[in-house]
Structure formats: C-alpha cells, structure tokens
VEXKOLBA-782975 format. One record per residue: x, y, z of N, C-alpha, C in turn. Coordinates in pm, 1 decimal, padded with zeros to 6 digits. Layout:
BEGIN
(dokol (X; Y; Z); (X; Y; Z); (X; Y; Z))
...
***
This chain:
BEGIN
(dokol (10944.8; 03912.9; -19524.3); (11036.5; 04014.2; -19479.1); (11161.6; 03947.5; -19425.0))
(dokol (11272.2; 04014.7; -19509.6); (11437.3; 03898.0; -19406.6); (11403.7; 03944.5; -19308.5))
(dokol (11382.8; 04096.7; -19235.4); (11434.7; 04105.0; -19080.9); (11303.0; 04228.0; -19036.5))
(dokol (11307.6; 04199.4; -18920.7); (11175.9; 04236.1; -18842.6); (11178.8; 04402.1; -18804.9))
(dokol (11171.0; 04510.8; -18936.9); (11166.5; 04626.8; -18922.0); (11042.0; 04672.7; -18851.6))
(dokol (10930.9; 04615.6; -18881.8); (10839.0; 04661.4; -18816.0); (10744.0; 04660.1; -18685.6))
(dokol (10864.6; 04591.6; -18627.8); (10821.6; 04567.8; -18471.6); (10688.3; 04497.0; -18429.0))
(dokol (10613.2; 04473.4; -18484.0); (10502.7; 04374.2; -18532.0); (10485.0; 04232.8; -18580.9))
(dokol (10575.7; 04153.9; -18630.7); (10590.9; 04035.1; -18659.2); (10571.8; 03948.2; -18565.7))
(dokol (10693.9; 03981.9; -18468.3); (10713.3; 03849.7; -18392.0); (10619.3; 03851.9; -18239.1))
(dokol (10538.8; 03942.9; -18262.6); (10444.2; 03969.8; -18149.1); (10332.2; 03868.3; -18156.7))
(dokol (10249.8; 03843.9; -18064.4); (10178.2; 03790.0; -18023.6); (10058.7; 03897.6; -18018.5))
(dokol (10013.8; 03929.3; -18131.6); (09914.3; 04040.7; -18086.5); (09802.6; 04058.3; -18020.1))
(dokol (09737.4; 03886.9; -17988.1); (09624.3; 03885.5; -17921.4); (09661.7; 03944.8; -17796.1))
(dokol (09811.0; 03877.0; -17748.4); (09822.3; 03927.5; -17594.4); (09858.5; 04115.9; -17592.8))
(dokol (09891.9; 04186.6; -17695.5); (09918.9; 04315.3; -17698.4); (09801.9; 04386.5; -17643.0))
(dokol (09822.2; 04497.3; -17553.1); (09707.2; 04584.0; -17490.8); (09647.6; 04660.8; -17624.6))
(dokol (09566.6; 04750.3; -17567.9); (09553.7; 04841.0; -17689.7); (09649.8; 04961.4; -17693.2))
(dokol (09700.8; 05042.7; -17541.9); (09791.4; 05119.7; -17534.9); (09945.2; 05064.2; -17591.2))
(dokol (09983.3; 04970.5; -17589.3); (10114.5; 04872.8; -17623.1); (10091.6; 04895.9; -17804.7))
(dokol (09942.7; 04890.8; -17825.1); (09923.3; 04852.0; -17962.1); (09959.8; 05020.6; -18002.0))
(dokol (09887.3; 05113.6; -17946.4); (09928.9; 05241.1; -18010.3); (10062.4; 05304.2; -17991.4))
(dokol (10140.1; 05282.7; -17897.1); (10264.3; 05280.2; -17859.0); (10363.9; 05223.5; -17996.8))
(dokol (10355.9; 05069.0; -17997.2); (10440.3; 05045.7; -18122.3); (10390.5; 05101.8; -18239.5))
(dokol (10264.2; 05117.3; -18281.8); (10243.9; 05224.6; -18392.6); (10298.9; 05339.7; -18433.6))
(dokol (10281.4; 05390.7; -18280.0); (10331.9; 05559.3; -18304.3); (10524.8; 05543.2; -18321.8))
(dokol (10548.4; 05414.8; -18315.0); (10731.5; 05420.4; -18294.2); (10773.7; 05368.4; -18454.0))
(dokol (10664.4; 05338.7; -18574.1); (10711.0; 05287.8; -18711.2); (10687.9; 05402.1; -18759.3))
(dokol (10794.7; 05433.4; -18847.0); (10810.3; 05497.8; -18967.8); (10742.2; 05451.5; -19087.0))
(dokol (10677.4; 05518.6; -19183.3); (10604.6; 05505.0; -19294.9); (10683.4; 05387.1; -19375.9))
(dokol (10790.3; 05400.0; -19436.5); (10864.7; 05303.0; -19458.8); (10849.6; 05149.8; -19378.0))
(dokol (10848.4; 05147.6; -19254.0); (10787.7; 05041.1; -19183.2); (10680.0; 05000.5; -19212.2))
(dokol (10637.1; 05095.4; -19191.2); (10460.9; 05010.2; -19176.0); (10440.2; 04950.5; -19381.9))
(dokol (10514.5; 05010.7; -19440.8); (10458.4; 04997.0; -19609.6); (10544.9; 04872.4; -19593.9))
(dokol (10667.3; 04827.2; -19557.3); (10707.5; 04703.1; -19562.8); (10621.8; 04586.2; -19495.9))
(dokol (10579.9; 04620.6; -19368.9); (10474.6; 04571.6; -19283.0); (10355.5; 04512.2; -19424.7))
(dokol (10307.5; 04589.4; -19491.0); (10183.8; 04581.9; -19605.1); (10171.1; 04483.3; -19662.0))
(dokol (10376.9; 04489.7; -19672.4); (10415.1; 04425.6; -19836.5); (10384.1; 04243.1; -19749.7))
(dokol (10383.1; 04251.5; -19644.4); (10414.8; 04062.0; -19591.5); (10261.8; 04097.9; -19580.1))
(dokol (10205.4; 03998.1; -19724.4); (10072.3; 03982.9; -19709.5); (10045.1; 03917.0; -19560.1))
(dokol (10102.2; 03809.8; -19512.7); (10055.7; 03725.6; -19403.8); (10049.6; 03796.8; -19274.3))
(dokol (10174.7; 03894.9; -19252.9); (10154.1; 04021.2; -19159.1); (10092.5; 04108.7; -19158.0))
(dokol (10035.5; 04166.0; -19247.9); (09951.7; 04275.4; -19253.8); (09777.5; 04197.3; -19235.0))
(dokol (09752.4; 04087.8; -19311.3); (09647.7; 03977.7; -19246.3); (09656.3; 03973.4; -19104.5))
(dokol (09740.9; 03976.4; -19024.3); (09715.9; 03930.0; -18878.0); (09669.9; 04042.0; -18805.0))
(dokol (09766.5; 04197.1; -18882.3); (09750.2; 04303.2; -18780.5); (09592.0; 04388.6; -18823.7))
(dokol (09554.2; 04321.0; -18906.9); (09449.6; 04430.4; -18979.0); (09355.6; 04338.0; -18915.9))
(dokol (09312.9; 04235.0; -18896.7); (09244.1; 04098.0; -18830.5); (09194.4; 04142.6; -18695.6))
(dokol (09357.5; 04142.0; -18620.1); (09340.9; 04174.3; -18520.9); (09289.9; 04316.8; -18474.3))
(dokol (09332.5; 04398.3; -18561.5); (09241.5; 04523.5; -18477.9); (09076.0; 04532.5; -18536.8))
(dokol (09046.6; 04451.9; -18623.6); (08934.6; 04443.2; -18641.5); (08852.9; 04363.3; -18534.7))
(dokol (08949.7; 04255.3; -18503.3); (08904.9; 04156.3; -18419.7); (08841.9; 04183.9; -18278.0))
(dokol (08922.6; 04371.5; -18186.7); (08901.0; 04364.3; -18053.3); (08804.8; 04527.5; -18107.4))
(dokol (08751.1; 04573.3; -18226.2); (08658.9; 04678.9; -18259.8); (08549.9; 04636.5; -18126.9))
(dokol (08419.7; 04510.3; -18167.4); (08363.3; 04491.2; -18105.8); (08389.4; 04510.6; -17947.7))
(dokol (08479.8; 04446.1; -17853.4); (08526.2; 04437.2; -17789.7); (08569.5; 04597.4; -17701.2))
(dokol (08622.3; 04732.1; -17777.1); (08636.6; 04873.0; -17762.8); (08497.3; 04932.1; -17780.4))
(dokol (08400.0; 04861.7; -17832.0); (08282.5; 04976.9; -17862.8); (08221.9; 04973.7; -17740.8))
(dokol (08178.1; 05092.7; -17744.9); (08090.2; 05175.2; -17639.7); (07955.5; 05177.5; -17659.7))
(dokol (07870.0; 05055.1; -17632.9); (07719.2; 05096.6; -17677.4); (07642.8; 05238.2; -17620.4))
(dokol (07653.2; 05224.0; -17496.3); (07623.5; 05377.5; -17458.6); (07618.1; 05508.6; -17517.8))
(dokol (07736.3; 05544.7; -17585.6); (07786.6; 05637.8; -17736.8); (07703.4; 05606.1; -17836.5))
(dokol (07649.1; 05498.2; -17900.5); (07609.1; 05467.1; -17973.8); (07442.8; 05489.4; -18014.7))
(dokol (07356.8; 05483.0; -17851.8); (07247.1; 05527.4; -17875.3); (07129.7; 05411.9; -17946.9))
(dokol (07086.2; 05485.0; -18059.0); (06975.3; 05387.1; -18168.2); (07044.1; 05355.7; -18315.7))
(dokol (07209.3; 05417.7; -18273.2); (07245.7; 05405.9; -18413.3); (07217.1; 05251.6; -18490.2))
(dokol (07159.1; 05241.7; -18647.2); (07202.1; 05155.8; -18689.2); (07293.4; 05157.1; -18834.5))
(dokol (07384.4; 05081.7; -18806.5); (07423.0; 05147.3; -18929.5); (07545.8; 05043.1; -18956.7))
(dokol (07586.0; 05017.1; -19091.1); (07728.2; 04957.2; -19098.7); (07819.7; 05065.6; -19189.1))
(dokol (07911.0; 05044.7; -19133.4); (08023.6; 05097.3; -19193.8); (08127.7; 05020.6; -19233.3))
(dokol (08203.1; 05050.9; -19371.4); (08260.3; 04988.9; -19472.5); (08405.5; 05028.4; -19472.8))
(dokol (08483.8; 04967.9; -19434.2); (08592.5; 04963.5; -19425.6); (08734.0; 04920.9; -19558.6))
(dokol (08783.1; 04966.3; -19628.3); (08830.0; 04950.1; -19698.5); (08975.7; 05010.0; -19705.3))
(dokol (09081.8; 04906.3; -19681.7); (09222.5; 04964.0; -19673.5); (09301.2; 04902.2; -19800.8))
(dokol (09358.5; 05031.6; -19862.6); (09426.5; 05017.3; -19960.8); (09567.4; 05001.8; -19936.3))
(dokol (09647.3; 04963.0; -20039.0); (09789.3; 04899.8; -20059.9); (09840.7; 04810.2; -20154.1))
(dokol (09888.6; 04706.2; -20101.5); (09927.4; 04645.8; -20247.5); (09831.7; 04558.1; -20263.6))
(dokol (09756.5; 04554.2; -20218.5); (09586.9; 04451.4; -20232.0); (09458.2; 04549.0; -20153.3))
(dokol (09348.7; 04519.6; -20196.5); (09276.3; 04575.1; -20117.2); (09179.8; 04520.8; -20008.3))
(dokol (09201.3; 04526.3; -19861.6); (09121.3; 04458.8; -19781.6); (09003.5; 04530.9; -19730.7))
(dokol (08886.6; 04455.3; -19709.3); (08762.8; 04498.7; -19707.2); (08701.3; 04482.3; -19574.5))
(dokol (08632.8; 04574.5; -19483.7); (08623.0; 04496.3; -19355.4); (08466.4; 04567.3; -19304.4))
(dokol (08340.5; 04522.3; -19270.7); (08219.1; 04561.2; -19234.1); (08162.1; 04572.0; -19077.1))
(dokol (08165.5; 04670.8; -19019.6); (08115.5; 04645.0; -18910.8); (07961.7; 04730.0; -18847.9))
(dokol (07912.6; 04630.2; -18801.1); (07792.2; 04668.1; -18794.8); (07732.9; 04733.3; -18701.8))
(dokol (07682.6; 04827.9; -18650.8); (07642.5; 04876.0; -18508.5); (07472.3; 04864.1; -18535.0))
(dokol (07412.5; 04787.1; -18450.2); (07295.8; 04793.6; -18404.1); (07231.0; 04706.6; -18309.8))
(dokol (07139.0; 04803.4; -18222.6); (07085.3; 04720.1; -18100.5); (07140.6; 04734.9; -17999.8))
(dokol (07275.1; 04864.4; -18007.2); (07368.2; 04811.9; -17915.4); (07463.8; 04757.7; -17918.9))
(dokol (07439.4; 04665.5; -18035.5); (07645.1; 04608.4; -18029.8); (07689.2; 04646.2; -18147.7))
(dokol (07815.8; 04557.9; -18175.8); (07922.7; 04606.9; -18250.1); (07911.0; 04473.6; -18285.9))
(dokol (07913.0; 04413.1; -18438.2); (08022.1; 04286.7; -18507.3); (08077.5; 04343.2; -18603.1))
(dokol (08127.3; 04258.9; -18660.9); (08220.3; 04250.8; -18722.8); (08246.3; 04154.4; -18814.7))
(dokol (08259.6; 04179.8; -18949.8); (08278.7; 04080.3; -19083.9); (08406.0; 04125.0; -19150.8))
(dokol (08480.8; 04024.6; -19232.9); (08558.5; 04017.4; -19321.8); (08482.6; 04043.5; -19468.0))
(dokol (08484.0; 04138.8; -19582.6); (08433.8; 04100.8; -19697.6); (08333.2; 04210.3; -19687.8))
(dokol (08273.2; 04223.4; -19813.3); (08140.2; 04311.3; -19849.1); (08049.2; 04235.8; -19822.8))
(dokol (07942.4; 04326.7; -19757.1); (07819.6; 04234.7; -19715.2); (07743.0; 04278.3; -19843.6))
(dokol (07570.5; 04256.9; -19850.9); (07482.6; 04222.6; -19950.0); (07462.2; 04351.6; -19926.3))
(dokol (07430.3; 04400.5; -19800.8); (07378.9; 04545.6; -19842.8); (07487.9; 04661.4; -19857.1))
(dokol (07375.7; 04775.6; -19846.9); (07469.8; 04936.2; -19883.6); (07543.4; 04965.1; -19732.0))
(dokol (07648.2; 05001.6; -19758.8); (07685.3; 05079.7; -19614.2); (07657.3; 05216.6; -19628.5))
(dokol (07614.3; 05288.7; -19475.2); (07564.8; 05332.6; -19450.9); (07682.5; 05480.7; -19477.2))
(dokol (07812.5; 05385.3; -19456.8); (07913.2; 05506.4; -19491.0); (08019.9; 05381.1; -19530.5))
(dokol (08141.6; 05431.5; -19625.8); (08267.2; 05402.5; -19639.7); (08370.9; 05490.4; -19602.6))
(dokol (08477.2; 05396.7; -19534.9); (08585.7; 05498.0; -19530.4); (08676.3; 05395.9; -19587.8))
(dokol (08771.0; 05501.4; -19677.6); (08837.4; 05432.8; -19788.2); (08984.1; 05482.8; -19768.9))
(dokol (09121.6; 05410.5; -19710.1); (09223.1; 05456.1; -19657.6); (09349.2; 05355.8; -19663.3))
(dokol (09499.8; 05404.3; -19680.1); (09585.4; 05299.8; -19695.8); (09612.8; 05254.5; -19541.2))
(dokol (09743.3; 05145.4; -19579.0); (09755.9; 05077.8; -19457.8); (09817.5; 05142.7; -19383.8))
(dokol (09893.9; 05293.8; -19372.7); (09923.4; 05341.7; -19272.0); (09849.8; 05498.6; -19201.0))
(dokol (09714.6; 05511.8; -19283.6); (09640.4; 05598.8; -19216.1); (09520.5; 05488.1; -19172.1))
(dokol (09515.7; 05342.1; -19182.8); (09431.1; 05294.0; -19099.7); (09508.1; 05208.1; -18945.2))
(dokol (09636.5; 05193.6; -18938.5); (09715.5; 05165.1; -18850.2); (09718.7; 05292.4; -18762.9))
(dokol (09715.3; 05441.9; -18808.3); (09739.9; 05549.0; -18741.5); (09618.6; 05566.0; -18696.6))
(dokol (09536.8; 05577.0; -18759.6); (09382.4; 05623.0; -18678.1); (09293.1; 05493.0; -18582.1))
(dokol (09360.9; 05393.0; -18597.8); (09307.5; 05280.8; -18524.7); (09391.8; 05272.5; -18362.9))
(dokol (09482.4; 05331.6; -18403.3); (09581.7; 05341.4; -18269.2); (09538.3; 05446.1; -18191.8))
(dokol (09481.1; 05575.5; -18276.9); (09498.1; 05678.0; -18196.5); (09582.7; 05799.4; -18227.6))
(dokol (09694.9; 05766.5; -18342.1); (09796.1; 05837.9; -18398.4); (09799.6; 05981.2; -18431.3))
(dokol (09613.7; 05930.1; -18530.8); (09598.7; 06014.1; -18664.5); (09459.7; 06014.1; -18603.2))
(dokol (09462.3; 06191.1; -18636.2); (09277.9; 06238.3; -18627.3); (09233.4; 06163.2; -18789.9))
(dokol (09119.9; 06165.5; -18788.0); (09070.1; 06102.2; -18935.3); (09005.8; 06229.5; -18999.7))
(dokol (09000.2; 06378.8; -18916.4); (08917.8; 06481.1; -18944.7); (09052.3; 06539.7; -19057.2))
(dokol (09140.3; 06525.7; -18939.7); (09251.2; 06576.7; -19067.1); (09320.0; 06509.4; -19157.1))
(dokol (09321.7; 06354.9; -19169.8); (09343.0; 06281.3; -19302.8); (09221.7; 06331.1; -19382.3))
(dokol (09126.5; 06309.3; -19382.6); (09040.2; 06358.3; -19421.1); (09067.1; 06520.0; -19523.2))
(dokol (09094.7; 06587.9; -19449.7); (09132.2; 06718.9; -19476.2); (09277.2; 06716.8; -19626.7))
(dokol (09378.1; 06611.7; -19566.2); (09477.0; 06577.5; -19669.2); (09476.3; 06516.1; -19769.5))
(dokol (09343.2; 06456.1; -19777.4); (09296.8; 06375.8; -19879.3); (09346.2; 06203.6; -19870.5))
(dokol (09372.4; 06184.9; -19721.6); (09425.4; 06027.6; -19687.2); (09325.2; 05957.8; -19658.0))
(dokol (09207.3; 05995.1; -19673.6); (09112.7; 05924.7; -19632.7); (09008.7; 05953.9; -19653.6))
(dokol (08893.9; 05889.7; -19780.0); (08834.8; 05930.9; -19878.3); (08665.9; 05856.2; -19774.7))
(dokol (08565.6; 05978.5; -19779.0); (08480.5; 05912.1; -19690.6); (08323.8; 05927.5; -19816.5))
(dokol (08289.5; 05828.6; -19815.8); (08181.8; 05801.5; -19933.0); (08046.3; 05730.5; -19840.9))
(dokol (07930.8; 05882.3; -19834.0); (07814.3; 05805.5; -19766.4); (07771.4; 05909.8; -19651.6))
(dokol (07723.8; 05893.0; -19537.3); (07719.0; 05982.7; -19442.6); (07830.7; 06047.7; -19372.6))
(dokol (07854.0; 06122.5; -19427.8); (08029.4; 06192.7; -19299.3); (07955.5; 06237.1; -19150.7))
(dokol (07847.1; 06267.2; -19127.3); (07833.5; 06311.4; -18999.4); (07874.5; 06185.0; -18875.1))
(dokol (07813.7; 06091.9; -18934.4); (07846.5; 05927.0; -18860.5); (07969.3; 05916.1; -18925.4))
(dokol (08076.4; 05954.0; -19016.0); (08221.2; 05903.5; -19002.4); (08284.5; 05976.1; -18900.3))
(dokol (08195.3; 06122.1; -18876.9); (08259.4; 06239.2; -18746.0); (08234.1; 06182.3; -18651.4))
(dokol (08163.3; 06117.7; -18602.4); (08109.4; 06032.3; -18469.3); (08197.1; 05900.4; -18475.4))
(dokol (08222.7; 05825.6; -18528.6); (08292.5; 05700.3; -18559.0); (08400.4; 05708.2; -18420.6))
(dokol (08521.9; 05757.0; -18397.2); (08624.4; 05806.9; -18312.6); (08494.2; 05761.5; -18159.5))
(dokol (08426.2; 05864.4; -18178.0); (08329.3; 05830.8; -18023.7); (08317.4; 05729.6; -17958.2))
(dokol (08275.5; 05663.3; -18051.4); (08165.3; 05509.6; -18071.4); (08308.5; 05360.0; -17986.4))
(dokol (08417.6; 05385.4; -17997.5); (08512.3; 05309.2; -17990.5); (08586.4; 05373.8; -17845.6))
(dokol (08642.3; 05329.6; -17785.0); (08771.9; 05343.1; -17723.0); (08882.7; 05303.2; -17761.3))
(dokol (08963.2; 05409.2; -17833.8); (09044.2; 05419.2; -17884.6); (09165.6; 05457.6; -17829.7))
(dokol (09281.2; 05360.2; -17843.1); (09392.2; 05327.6; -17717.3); (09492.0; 05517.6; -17750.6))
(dokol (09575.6; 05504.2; -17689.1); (09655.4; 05640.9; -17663.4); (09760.8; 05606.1; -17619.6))
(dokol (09863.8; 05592.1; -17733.0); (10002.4; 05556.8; -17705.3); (10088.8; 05675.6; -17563.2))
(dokol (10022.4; 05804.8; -17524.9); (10061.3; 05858.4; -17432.7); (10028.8; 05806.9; -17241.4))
***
C-alpha cells in the first residue's frame, strides 16, 4: 500500500485494546478495509492477531460442556482458514484445516469478519444478507457472539 488508508498498518496491534480495536474498525470504510485485504502482509497480521487474543476473550463459563470446533474461513483475494477449538473449558486456536469435521463453518469476507470480530456487525443479520454463509450447526453459530467478549467501539 503507498499510503496508510487504513489506519491499521502502522499500529502495533499487540499493544491495541480490544475497544481501540473496535473503534478503528468502526472508523474504515469498505474501500479501506478491501485495500487493507489487498496488503497480503497486513491483512496476515490483523487476521493473526484477532485470532491470536480469541482464546484470551473467551468466556469458559458461557461455554459450559461445549465441545466443538469451529471453522473459520475468510474470503478475499486469497482464502484464509482459521480453527478454533472449545473444549474442557478453553479456547485454542490453529492456523489451517485441522484433520477433523468442524462442528460448524462460518464462511465470510474480510470486512464482515473485521466487523463482527469488533463488534460492528451482528452475524444474525449478515447472515440474513447473505454475508455470511454458515455450514454445520447454526444453533452454536447463534451462541458463538456469547462464548467471547466481544470489544464495543461505544
């Protein structure tokens, strides 16, 4: 990217809160964030990183006996793949398709998974618009939102 439209580059995102994180979200324009996409190496850091502090936001409590992984898949000009696992109580987290079935997929581009990871975007109503294609159990993709603390740019 010549110049830093998407307010995301030159950040340091480990040190970004999660409210800071939904804050600059909610301030890019679609156009932003799709340029954001296009810098493979930027869109690697920011998709990383919010994968990275999932574990870290989950709520075992919410969670109960769930076991289950869910399949993460964000589309764009490549497609990145991301698995996270809930059971026992915790939350990890993988890069890549694992060996087994997920239990659910949610299948979404890079700016309805930037919006619903922030807090932006309900996923009931991407969902509804057809931005976000859910393949597997939907009752646990309706619960998903729960399971996390999910920041609030307000």
């Amino acid at each position: 990217m010549a110049d830093d439209t998407s307010g995301l580059a030159g950040l340091d995102l480990a040190a970004v809160s999660p409210e800071e994180y939904a804050r600059i979200v909610q301030g890019l324009s679609s156009k932003e964030i799709e340029e954001m996409a296009r810098d493979e190496a930027l869109r690697a850091r920011v998709v990383g990183e919010v994968f990275g502090r999932m574990a870290q936001q989950f709520q075992p409590e919410k969670a109960g006996t769930l076991d289950a992984v869910i399949r993460w898949q964000i589309t764009g000009v490549s497609e990145v793949v991301y698995e996270v696992t809930v059971a026992g109580g915790a939350c990890s987290v993988r890069e890549g398709r694992g060996s087994g079935r997920p239990r659910v997929t949610l299948e979404m581009g890079d700016e309805e998974f930037l919006r619903v990871t922030s807090g932006n975007a309900g996923p009931v109503k991407l969902f509804m618009k057809r931005k976000l294609k859910v393949t597997g159990d939907v009752a646990l993709a309706l619960k998903l939102t729960t399971l996390f603390d999910i920041p609030s740019a307000d």
